[in-house]
C-alpha positions as CSV (number, residue, x, y, z in Angstrom):
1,X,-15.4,10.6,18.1
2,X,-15.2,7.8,15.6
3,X,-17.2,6.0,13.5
4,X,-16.9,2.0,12.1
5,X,-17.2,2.0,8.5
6,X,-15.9,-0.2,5.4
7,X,-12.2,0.7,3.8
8,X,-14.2,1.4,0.7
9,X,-16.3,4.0,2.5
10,X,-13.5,5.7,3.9
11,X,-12.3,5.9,0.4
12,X,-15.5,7.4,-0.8
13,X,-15.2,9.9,1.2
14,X,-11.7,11.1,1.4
15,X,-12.3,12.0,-2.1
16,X,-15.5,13.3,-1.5
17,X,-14.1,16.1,1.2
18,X,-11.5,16.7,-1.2
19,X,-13.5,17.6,-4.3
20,X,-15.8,19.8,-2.3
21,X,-12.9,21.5,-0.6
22,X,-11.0,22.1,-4.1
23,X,-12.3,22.1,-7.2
24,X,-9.4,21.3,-9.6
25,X,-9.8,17.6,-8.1
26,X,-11.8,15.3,-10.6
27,X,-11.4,11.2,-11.3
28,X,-11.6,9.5,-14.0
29,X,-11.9,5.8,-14.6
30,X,-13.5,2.9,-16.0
31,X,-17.2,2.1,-14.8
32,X,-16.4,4.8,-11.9
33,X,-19.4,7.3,-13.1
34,X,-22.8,5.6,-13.6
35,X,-21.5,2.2,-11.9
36,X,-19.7,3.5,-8.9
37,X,-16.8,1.5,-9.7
38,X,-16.4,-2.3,-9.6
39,X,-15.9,-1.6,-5.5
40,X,-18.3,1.2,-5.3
41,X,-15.8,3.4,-3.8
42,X,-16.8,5.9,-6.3
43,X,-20.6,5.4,-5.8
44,X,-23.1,8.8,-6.0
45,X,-19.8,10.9,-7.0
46,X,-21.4,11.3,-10.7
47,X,-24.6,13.0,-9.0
48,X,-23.0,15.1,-6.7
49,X,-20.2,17.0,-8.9
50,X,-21.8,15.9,-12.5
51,X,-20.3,14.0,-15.5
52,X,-17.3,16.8,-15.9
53,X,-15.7,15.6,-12.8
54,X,-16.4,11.9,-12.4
55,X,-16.0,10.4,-15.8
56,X,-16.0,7.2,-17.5
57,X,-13.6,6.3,-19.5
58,X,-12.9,3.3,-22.3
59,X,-10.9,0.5,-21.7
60,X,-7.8,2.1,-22.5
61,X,-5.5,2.6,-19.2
62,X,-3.0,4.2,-20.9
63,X,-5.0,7.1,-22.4
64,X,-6.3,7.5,-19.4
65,X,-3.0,7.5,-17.4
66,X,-2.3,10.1,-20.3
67,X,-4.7,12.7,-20.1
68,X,-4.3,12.4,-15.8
69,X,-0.6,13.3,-16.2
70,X,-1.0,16.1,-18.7
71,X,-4.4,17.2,-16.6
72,X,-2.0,17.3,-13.3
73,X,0.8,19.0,-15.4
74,X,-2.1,21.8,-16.3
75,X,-2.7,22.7,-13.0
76,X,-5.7,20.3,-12.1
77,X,-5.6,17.2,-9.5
78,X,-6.7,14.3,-11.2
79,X,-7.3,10.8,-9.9
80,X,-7.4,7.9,-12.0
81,X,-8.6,4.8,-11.0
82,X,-7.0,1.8,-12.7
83,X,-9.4,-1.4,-11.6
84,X,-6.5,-3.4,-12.0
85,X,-2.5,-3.0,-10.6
86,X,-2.0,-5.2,-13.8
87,X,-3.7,-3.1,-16.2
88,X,-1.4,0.3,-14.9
89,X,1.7,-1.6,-17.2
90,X,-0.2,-0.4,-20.2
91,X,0.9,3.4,-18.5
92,X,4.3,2.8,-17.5
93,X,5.7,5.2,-20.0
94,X,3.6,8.3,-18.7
95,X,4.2,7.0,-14.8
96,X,7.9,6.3,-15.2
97,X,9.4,8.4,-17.8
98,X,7.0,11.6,-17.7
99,X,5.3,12.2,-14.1
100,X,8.1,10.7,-12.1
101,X,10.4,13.0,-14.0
102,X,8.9,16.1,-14.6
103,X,10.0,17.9,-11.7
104,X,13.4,17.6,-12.0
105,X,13.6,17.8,-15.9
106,X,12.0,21.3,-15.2
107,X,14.1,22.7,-12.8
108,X,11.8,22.2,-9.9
109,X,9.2,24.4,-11.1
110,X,7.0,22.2,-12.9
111,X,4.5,20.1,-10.5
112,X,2.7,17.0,-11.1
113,X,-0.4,16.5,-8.5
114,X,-0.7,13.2,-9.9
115,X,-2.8,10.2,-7.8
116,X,-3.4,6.7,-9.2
117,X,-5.6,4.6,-7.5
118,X,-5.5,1.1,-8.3
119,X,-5.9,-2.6,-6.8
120,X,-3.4,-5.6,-6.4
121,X,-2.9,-8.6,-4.3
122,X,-4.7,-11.9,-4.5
123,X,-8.3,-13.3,-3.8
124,X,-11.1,-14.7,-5.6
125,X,-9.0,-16.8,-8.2
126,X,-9.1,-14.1,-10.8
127,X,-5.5,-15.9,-11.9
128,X,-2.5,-14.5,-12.8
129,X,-3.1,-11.3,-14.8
130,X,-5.7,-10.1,-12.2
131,X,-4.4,-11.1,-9.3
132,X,-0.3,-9.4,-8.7
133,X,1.7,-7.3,-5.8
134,X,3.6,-5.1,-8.0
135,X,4.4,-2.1,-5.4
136,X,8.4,-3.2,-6.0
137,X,8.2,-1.5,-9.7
138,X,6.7,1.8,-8.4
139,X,8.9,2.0,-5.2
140,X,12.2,1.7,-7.7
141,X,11.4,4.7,-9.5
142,X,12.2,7.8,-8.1
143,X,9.9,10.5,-8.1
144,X,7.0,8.1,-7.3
145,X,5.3,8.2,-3.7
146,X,4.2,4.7,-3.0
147,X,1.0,4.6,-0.4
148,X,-0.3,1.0,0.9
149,X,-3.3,1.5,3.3
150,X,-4.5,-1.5,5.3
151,X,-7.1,0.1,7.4
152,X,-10.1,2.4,6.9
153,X,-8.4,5.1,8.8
154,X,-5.2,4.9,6.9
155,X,-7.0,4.4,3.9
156,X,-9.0,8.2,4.4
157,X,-6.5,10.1,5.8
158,X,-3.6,8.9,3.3
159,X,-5.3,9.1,0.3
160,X,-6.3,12.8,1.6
161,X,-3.1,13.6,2.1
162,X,-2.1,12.6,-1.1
163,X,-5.0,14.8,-3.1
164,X,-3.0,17.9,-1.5
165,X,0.5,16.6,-3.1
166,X,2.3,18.2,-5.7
167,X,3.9,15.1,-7.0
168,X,2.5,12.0,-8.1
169,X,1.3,9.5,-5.8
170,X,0.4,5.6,-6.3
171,X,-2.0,4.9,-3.7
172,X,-2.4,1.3,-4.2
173,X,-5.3,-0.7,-2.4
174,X,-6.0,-4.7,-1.9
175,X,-9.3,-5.7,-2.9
176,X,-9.7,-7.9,0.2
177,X,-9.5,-4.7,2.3
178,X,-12.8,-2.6,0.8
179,X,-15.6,-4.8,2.5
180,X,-13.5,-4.3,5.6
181,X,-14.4,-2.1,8.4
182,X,-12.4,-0.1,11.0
183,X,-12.6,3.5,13.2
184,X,-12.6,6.4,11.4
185,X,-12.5,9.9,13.1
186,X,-15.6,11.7,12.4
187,X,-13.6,15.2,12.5
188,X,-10.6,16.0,9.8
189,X,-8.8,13.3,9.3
190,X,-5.5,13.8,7.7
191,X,-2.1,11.2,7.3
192,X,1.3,12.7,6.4
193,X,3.1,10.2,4.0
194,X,6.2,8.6,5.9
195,X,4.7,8.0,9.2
196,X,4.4,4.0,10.2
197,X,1.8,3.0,12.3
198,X,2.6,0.5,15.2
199,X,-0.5,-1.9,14.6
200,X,0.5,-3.9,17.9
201,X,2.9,-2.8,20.1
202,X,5.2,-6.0,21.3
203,X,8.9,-7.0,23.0
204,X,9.8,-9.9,21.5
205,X,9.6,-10.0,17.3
206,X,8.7,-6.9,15.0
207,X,6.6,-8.1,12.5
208,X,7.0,-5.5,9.5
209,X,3.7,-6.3,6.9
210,X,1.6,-3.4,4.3
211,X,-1.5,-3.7,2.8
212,X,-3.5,-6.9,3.3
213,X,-0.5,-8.4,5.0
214,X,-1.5,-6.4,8.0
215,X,-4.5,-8.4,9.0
216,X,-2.5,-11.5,8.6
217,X,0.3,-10.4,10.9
218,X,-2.1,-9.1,13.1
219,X,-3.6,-12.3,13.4
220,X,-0.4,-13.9,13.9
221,X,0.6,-11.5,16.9
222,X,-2.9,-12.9,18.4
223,X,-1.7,-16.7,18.3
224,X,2.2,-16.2,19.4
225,X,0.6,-14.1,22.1
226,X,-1.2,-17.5,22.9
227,X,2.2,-19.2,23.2
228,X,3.3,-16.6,25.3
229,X,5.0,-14.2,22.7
230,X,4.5,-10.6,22.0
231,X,5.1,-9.6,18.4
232,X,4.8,-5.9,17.6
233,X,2.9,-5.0,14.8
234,X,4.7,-2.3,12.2
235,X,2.4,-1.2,9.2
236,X,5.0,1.8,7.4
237,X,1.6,2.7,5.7
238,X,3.7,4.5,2.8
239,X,6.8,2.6,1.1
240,X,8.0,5.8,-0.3
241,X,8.8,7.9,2.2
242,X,9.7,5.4,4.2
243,X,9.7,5.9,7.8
244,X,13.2,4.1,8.7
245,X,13.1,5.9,12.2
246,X,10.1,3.8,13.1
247,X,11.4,0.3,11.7
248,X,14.8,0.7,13.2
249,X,13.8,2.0,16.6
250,X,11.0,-1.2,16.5
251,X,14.0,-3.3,15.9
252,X,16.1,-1.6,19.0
253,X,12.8,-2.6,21.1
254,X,12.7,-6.6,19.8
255,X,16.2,-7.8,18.2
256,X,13.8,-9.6,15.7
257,X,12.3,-9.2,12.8
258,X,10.2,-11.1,10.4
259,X,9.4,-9.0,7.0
260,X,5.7,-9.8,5.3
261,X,4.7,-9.3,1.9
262,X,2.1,-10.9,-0.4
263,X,4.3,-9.9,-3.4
264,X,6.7,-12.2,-5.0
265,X,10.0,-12.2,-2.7
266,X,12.5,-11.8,-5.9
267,X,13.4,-8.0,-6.1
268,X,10.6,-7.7,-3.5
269,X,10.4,-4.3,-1.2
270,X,10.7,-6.3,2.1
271,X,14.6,-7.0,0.6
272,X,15.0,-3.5,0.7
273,X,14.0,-3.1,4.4
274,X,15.6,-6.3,5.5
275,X,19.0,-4.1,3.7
276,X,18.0,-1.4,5.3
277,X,18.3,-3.1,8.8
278,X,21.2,-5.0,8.5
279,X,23.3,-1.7,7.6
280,X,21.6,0.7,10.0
281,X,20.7,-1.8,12.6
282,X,22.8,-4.8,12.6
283,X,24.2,-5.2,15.9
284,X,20.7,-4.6,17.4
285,X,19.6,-8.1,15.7
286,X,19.8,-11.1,17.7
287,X,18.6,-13.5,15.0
288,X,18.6,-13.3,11.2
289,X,15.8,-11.2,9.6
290,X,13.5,-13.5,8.4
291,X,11.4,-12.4,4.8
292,X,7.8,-14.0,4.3
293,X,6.5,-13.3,0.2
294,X,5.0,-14.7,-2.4
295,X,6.4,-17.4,-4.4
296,X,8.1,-16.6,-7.5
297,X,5.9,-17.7,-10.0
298,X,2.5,-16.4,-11.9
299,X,-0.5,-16.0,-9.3
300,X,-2.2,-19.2,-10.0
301,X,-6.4,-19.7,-11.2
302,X,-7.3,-22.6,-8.6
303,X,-8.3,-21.0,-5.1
304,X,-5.9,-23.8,-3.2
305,X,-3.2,-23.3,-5.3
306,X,-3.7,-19.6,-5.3
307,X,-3.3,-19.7,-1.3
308,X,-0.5,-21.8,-1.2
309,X,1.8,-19.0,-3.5
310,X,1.1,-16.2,-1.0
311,X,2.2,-15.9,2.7
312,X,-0.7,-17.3,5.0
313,X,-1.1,-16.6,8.8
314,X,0.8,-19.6,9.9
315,X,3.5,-19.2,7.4
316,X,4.1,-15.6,9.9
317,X,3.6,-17.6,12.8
318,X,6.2,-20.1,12.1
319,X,8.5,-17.4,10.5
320,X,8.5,-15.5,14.2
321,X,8.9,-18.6,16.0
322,X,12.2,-19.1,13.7
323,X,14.0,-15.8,14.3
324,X,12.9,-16.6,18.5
325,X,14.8,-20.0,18.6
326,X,17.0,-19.0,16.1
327,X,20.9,-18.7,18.0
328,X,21.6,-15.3,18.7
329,X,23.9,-13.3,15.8
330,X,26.7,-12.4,18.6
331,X,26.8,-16.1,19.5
332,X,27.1,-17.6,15.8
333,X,29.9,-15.3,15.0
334,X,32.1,-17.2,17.8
């Protein structure tokens, strides 16, 4: 059985279940105690497990990006809530150069059970320092596991997953997904990292999208299906491990590909995957792959303007429709 709740819910309690089941799991984070957080995902934590396990913290990310890493490297299973993707910059040097690294620089016997929750992507005109899709940064460094849920039931059972890791884990959230809502198994409900999720299934374009680019494509598939296409729906659910398998096989199935992400497209992660294709997969492409992202600039204030830098619905629409009328690859090379 299943129930509908909100993405935020889910949240709630995937970390709930996981802090009753073990008892080394705590969070720490800004206005995540007595407020619930500024998404209430962390709401009635504090009275349930007391002030020693949910705590509040100053405005000071990198302290508290700090203390998580040398709590994890202790033996405990922190989580620490950044409010904003932006604000985890201010940790990079614990993230990058100490958690990310630890394992190896130890010989494989030190462990870092490490999660960082934050939230990216646009919406709301919160501008540019509020407002960015930096999952590219984290999915360049090795050692980092890179989790982008875009449903309720991703969003439990990944996060979950990642409180019984032994290394680090950026589980990174959209703050147009939490008032969202979507099936949830009422039973244990558990995601292993690396396994993508076909959203859709389809014959005739894959349309590869994460995070809040999901319910976009989605929403694309629905109007090419009115025009008499059927796009397939891939959400990889976790960048790193990436399930290649999955993306390549979905490829096999359509010969097209169109590539959606609300982050910037320079240096973007769909780059990586389009690489990934064109190696692995190349003569299974009819068309070009075609990339939809962000435009490279600073995540404008005004609402309009802030649409216009980020990939829209149509702007998927009319990228599918390209890669369908595009001439075929075998054909151009004559």
């Amino acid at each position: 059985m299943a129930r509908e709740i909100m993405y935020r819910d889910a949240l709630r309690e995937a970390i709930d279940e996981e802090m009753e089941r073990d008892a080394t799991v705590f969070i720490l984070g800004e206005g995540i105690a007595e407020r619930g957080g500024s998404y209430k995902v962390t709401e009635g934590l504090l009275a349930k497990y007391g002030a020693k396990r949910v705590r509040d913290t100053p405005i000071a990310e990198a302290g508290m990006i700090g203390v998580g890493v040398g709590a994890a490297i202790a033996g405990a299973r922190p989580i620490v809530e950044i409010l904003y993707i932006d604000f985890a910059m201010l940790g990079m040097d614990m993230l990058v150069n100490q958690a990310a690294k630890f394992r190896l620089m130890t010989g494989g016997d030190g462990r870092v059970p490490f999660v960082m929750r934050t939230q990216g992507g646009t919406g709301g005109g919160v501008a540019a320092q509020h407002s960015q899709s930096l999952e590219a940064l984290f999915y360049h460094i090795p050692g980092l596991k890179v989790v982008m849920p875009s449903t309720p039931a991703d969003a439990k059972g990944l996060l979950k997953y990642a409180l019984r890791q032994s290394d680090p884990v950026m589980f990174l959230e959209h703050k147009h997904l939490y008032m969202t809502k979507g099936l949830v198994p009422d039973d244990e409900h558990v995601v292993e990292f690396g396994k993508a999720d076909i959203k859709r299934p389809g014959s005739d374009v894959t349309l590869i999208a994460w995070s809040n680019m999901v319910p976009r494509a989605l929403e694309a598939a629905a109007k090419l299906a009115e025009q008499g296409i059927e796009a397939e729906v891939l959400d990889p659910r976790t960048l790193v491990p990436l399930d290649k398998q999955a993306i390549l096989a979905s490829v096999a199935r359509t010969n097209r590909v169109v590539i959606a992400q609300e982050a910037v497209r320079r240096g973007g992660v769909a780059s990586d995957i389009a690489s990934i294709i064109q190696e692995e997969a190349f003569f299974e492409l009819d068309a070009p792959i075609e990339i939809v992202a962000g435009l490279n600039i600073p995540i404008p204030f005004n609402l309009e303007l802030e649409k216009a830098s980020v990939p829209q619905v149509d702007d998927i629409v009319a990228a599918a429709r390209r890669a369908l009328h595009a001439k075929p690859l075998a054909l151009a090379a004559e």
